[in-house]
VOGU-3710 file (C-alpha; in Angstrom, 3 decimals, decimal comma):
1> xxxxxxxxxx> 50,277/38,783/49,407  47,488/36,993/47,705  44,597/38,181/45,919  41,038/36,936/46,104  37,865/37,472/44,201  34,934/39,609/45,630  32,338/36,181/44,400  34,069/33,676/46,464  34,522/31,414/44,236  37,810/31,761/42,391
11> xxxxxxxxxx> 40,989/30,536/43,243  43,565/33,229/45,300  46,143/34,395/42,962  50,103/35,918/43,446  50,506/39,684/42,058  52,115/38,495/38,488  48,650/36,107/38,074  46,057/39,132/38,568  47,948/41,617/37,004  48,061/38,717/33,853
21> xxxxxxxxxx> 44,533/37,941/34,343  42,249/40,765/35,716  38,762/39,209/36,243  38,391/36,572/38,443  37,013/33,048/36,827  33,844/33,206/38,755  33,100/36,822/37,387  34,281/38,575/40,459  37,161/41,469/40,477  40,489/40,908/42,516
31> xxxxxxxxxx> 41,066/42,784/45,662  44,115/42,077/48,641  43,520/39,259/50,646  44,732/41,384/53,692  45,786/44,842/53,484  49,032/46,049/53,822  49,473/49,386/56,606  51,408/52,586/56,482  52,535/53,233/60,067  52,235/57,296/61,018
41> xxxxxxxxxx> 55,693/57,205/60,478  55,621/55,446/57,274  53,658/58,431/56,063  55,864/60,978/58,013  58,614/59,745/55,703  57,521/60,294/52,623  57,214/64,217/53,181  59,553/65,667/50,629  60,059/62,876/48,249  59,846/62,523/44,441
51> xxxxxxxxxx> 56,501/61,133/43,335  57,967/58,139/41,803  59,527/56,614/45,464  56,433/57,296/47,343  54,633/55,295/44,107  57,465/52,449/44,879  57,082/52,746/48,701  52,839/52,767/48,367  52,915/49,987/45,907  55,917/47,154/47,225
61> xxxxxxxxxx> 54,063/45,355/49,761  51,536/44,118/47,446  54,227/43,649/45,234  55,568/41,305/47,348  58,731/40,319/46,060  57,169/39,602/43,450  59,701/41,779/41,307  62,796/42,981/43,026  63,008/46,404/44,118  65,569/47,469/41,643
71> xxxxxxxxxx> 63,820/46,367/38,865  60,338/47,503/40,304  61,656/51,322/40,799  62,576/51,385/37,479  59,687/50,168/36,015  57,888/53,015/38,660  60,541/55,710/37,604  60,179/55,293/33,803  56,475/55,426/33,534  56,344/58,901/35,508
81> xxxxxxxxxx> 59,130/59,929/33,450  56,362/60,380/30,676  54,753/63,046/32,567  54,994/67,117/31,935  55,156/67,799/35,008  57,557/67,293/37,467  55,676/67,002/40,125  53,347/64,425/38,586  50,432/65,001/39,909  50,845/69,274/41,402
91> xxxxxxxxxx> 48,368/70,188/44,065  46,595/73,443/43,065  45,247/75,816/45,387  41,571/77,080/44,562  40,783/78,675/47,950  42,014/78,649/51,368  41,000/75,347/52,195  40,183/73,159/48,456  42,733/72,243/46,504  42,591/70,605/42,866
101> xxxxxxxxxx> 44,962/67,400/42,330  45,605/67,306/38,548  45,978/63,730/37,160  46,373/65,516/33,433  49,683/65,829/32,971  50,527/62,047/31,493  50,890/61,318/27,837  47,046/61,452/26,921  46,072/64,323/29,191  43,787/62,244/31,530
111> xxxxxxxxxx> 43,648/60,426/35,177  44,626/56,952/33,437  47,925/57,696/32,445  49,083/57,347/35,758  48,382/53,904/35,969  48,370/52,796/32,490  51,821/54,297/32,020  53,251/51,295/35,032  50,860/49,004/33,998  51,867/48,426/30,044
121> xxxxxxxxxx> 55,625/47,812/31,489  54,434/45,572/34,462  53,053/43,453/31,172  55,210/43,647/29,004  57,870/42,548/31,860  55,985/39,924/33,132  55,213/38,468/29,950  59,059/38,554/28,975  59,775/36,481/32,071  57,052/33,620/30,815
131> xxxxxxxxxx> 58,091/33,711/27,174  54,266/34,894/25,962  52,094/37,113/24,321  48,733/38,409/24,932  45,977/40,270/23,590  44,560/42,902/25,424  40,791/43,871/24,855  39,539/46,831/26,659  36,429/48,777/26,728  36,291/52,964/27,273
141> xxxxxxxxxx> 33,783/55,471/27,547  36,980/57,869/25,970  39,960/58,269/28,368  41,147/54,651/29,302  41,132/53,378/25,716  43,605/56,224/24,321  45,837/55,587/28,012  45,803/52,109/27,540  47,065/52,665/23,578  50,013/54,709/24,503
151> xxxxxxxxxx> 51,048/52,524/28,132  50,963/49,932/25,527  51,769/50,343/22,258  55,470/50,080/22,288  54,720/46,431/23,996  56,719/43,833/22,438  54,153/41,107/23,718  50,613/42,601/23,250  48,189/43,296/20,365  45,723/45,395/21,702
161> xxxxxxxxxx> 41,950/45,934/20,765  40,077/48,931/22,205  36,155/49,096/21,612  34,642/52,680/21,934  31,090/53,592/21,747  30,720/55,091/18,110  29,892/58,845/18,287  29,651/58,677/21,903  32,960/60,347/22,877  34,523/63,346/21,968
171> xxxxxxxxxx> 36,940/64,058/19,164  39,778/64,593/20,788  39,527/61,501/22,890  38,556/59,036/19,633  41,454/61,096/17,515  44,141/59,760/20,432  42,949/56,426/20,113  42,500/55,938/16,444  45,693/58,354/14,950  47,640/55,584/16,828
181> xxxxxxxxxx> 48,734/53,526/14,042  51,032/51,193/15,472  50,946/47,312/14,060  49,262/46,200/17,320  47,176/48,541/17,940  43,143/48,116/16,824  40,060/50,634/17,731  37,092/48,877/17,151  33,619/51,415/17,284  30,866/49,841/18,772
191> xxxxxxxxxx> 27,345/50,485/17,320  26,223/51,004/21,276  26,974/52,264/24,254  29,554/51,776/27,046  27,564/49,168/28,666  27,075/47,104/25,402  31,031/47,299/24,737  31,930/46,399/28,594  29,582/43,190/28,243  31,851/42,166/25,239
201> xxxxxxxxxx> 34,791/42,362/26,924  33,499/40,537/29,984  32,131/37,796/27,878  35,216/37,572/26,373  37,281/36,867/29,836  34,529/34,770/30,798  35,015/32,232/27,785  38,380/32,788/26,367  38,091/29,776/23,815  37,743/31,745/20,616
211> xxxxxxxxxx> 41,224/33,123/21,534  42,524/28,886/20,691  44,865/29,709/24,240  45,958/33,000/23,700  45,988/34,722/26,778  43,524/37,133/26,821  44,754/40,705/29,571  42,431/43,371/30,834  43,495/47,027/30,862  40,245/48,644/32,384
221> xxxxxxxxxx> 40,124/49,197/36,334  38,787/45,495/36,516  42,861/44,710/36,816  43,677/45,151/40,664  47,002/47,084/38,845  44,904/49,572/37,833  43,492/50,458/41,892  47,078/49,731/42,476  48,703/52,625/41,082  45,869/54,948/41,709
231> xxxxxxxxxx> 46,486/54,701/45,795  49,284/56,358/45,274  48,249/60,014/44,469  45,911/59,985/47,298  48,681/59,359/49,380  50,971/61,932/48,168  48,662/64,837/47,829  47,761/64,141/51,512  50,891/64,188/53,126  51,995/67,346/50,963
241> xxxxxxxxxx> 48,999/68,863/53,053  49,876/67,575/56,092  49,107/63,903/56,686  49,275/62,154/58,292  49,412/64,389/61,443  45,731/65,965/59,941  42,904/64,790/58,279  41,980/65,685/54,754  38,896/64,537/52,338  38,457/63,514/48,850
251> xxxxxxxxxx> 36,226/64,449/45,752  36,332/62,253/43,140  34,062/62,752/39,706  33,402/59,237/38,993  31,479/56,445/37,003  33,133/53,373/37,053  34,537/53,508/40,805  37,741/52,330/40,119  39,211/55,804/41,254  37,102/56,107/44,652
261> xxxxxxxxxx> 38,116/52,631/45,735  41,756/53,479/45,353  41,119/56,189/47,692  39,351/53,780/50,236  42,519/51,486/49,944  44,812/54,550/50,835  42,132/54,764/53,489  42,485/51,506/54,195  46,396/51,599/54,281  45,855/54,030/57,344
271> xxxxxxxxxx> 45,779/57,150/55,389  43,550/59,510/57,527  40,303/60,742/55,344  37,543/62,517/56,922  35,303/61,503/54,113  34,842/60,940/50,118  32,363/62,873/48,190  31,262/60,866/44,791  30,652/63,319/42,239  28,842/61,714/39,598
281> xxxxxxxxxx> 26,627/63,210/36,278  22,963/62,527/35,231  23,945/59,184/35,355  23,823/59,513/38,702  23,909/55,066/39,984  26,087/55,499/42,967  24,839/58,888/44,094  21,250/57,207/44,051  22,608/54,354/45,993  24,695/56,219/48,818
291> xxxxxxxxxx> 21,210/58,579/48,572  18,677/57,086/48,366  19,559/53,148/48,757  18,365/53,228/44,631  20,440/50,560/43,220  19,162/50,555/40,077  20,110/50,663/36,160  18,401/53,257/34,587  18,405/54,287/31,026  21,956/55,723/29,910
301> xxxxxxxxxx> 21,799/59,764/29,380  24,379/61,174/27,092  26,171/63,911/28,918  28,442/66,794/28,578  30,851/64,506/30,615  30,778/61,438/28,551  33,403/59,922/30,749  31,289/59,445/33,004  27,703/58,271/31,138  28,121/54,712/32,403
311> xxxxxxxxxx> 24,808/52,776/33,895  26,850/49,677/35,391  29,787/50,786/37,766  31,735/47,760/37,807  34,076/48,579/40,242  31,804/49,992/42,780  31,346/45,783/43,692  35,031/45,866/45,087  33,364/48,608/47,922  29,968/46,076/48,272
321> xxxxxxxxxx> 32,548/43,652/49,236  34,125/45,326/51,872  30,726/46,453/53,119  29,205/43,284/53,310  32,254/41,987/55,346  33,843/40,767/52,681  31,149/37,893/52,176  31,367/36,721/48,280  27,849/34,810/48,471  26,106/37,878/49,365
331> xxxxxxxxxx> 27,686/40,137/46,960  26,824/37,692/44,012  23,457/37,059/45,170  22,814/40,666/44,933  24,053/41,930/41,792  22,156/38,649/40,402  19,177/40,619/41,346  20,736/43,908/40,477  20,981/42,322/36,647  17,149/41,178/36,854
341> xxxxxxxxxx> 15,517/44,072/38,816  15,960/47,044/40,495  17,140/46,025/44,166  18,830/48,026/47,144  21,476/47,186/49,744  21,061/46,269/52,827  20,838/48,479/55,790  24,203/47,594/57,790  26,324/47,705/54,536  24,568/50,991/53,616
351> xxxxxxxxxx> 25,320/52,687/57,186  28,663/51,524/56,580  29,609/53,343/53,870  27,437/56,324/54,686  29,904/56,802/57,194  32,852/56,921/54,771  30,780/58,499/51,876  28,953/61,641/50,392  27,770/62,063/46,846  26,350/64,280/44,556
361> xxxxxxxxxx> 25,044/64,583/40,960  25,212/67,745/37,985  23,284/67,611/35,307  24,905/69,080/32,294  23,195/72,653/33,117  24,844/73,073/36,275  28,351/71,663/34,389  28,395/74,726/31,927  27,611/76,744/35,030  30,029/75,274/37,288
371> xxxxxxxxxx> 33,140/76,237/34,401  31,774/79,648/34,650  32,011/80,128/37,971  35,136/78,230/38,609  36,802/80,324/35,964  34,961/84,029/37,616  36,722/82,557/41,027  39,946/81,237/40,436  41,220/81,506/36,983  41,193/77,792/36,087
381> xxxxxxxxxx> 39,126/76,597/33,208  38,142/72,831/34,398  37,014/69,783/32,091  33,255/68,925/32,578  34,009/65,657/34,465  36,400/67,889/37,196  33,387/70,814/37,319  31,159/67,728/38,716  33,721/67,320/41,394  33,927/71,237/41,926
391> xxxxxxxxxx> 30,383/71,477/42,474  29,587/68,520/44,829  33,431/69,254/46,770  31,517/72,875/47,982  28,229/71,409/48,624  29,055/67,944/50,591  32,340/68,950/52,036  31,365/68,714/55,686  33,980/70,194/58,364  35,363/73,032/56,535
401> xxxxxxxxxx> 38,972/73,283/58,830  39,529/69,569/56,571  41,023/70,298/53,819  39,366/68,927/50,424  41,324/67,736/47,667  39,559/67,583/44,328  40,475/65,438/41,480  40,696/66,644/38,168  40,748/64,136/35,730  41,220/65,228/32,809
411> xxxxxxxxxx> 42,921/68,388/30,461  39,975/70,969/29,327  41,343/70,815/26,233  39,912/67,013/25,749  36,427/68,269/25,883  36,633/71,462/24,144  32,847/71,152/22,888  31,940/71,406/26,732  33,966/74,630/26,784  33,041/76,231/24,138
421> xxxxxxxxxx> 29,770/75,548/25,343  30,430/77,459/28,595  31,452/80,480/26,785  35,116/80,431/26,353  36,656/80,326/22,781  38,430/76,593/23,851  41,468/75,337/25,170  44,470/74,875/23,189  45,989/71,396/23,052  49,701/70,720/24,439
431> xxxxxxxxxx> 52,266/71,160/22,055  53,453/67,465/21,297  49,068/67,263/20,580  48,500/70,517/18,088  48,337/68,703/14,976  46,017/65,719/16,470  42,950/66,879/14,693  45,026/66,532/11,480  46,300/63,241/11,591  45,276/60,417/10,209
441> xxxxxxxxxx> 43,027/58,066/12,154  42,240/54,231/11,734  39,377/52,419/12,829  36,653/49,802/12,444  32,732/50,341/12,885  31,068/47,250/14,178  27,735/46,027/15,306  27,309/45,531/19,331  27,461/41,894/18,709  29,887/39,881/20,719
451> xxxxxxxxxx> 30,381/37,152/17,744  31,515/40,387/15,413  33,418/41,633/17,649  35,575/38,511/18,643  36,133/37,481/15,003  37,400/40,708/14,485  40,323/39,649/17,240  41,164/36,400/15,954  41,369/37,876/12,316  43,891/40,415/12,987
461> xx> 45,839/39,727/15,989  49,680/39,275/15,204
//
């Protein structure tokens, strides 16, 4: 298994390079230079089983040796060991035919534990093996950074600095990354948004010289790890309902499209999917796109979902290059003209993943209204990002008899403003998170500069 870059232009790499390097040199994200298949009775087989073997079955052929198997399903096993629930990732009915897959039950309540958790220890092991250390240097809009923290602080190898947009996410999110106070753990607050602190980081991975050879690792979806992991609860929650002897379909709330193109890998893999509907907020890029063939950046709104108030969706050029037939000179030519001017797709890659895809956008209205109603009709009390996904699963679900599996990304209790907001008195945190909104938090404010910003690694990395 090799890995190439969606540009064309960068060398192929084995598993342990990508994971080690994330983006591509010519600016491109990694993807599978072929991918690997799940026969019908591949999926058959996995009926029954523990979450953690169908993760180790799902994720060993790109792999590839690369670690052996024993070592590999204990890497798997421990990092779902740090989940609540048993099952991982439960299935929860909401009516006869949508269910609600809930990716909140990892260490920091949200989606990216589940691949943070394996990723930190596919590091950390990796690392060991070479005899190194790295820096890590990630950008959130609130849930990665905080995932990230905890997958990694306990790291022998890594120092790790997260930049968050200051004031731009919500307390409980910035309290789990900055009450961390482990020695090798830095929150940096960027006087911006979550565009100006992604550029950073990509800058930084683009010219890694101010780190004097330090190896510089990326924890955001840009690492193929990332996808990796994520393929794996699409494939589970589907064959708990049935797969792969029937169809089912995906809604995914989503910004960055890191979690969508998981599901088209699963896809990919030969998971049967009738279709994905992309929930997205006012910052609505890839519904506009899929819509209305508006590929555009438009001003960043700040949202009752601030998870999701992203203009740039980074990952969404991993699905451009599957569209365009996988032809790196055409992807880079257009999001060349994507960074200049507002541009569109054209029309065979857009039929293409009409096919596949459905979207839909909330504005923050509709979110307050959506918890409401959600609540009225089932009892649940959903996190703005997940009341996206409820809204545009019941409006762009297509054939009814399929049953639609909705993602909910994240604990209520992580955006308790949003709830409060809907009416209800909040949402009490877990009990190993009561006291976070007493404990002490460390962080530094700095300007959206990328000069500030990478003195501020060399100065206090170990």
């Amino acid at each position: 298994m090799r890995y190439i870059s969606t540009r064309g232009q960068a060398p192929a790499l084995s598993f342990e390079e990508v994971v080690l390097t994330g983006m591509a040199s010519d600016g491109g994200l990694y993807v599978p230079e072929t991918v690997p298949q799940l026969s019908t009775d591949d999926l058959s087989e996995m009926a029954g089983l523990s979450y953690a073997e169908i993760a180790f079955r799902v994720m060993k052929p790109f792999v590839n040796g690369e670690i052996d198997d024993d070592t590999f399903r204990r890497l798997v096993t421990e990092a779902y060991a740090t989940f609540s629930h048993d099952a991982v990732v439960p299935l929860n009915q909401l009516d006869a035919n949508h269910f609600l897959l809930e990716l909140f039950h990892g260490p920091t309540l949200a989606f990216k534990d589940v691949a943070l958790q394996l990723l930190g220890r596919l590091l950390d092991h990796f690392l060991n093996k070479r005899g190194e250390r790295a820096v890590i240097m990630g950008a959130t809009s609130g849930d990665t950074g905080s995932a990230a923290i905890e997958g990694c602080r306990h790291c022998d190898n890594l120092d790790i600095f997260i930049l968050h947009p200051y004031q731009r996410v919500s307390e409980v999110q910035r309290r789990q990354m900055t009450s961390v106070l482990a020695d090798n753990v830095f929150n940096v607050a960027i006087e911006g948004n979550f565009d100006d602190a992604q550029a950073m980081v990509k800058a930084s991975f683009a010219d890694q010289s101010f780190l004097n050879g330090t190896r510089l690792v990326a924890v955001n979806s840009i690492n193929w790890a990332r996808i990796m992991a994520q393929i794996v609860y699409y494939v589970a929650s589907a064959v708990a309902l049935g797969a792969p002897h029937r169809k089912v379909s995906f809604c995914v709330p989503s910004a960055n499209f890191g979690n969508v193109f998981a599901g088209y890998m699963a896809y990919r893999m030969g998971l049967p999917v009738e279709r994905f509907v992309i929930a997205t907020n006012a910052n609505d890029i890839l519904h506009r796109t899929l819509a209305a063939n508006d590929f555009s950046k438009q001003e960043l709104k700040a949202t009752l979902a601030p998870s999701m108030d992203i203009v740039v969706s980074s990952n969404f050029e991993r699905l451009l290059f599957e569209a365009y037939d996988r032809d790196g000179a055409a992807v880079a030519a257009l999001l060349e003209r994507f960074q200049a001017e507002p541009t569109a797709l054209a029309d065979a890659p857009l039929t293409r993943l009409r096919e596949l895809f459905a979207s839909y956008s909330v504005d923050d209205a509709t979110i307050l209204e959506v918890i409401r109603e959600a609540h009225h009709r089932t009892q649940e009390i959903l996190d703005p990002h997940t009341a996206t996904g409820y809204r545009a699963a019941e409006r762009e679900r297509g054939d009814a008899s399929v049953p639609m599996i909705t993602l909910a990304t994240a604990h209520p209790a992580k955006f308790a403003e949003a709830v409060v907001k809907a009416g209800f008195p909040g949402v009490p945190l877990p009990p190993h998170m009561d006291d976070l909104l007493e404990r002490e938090e460390r962080y530094t404010v700095l300007p959206a500069e990328l000069s500030a910003v990478q003195r501020f690694v060399v100065d206090n990395r170990r």
